[in-house]
C-alpha positions in Angstrom: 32.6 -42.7 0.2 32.3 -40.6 3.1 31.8 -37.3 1.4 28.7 -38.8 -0.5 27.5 -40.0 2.4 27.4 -36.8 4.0 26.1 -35.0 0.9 23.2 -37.2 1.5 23.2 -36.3 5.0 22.7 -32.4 4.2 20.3 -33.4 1.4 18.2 -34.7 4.0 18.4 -31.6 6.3 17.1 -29.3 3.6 14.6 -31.8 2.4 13.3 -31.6 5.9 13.1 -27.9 6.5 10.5 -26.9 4.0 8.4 -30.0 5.5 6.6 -27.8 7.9 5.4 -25.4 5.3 4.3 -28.2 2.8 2.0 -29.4 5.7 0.7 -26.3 6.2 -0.3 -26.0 2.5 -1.6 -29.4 2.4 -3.5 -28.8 5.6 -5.1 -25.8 4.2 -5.9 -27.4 0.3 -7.6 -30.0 2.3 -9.3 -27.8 4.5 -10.6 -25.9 0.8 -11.3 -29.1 -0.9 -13.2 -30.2 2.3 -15.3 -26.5 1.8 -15.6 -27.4 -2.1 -17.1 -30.5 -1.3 -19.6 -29.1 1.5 -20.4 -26.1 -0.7 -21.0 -29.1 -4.1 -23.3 -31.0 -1.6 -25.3 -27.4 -0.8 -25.9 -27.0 -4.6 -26.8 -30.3 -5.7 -29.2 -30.5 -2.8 -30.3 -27.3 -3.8 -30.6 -28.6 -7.6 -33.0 -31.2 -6.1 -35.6 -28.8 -5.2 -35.4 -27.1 -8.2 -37.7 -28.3 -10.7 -35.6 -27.6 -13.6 -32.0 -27.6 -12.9 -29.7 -25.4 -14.9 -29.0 -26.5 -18.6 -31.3 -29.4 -18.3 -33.8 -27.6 -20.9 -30.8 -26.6 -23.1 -30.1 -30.0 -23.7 -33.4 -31.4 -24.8 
């Protein structure tokens, strides 16, 4: 009993470690999908202006 519990206890520690650098990752992916989604905006705004938008013609 008391040597699983303190397997869990040292689980815990290591799952805890590597915590700070899988924030920092997620941090910085949402900082890029926050770019991605301002640089999407840019080009369909900029699609708008165009009168014919990229692959529209190829379709028809």
């Amino acid at each position: 009993m008391t040597s699983s519990k303190k397997s869990i206890i040292n689980s815990k520690k290591s799952i805890k470690r590597p915590l700070s650098d899988n924030d920092k990752q997620t941090r910085c992916e949402n900082r890029q999908m926050k770019h991605n989604k301002i640089a999407f905006e840019k080009q369909k705004s900029s699609n708008k202006h165009d009168p014919k938008p990229k692959g529209v013609h190829e379709d028809n």
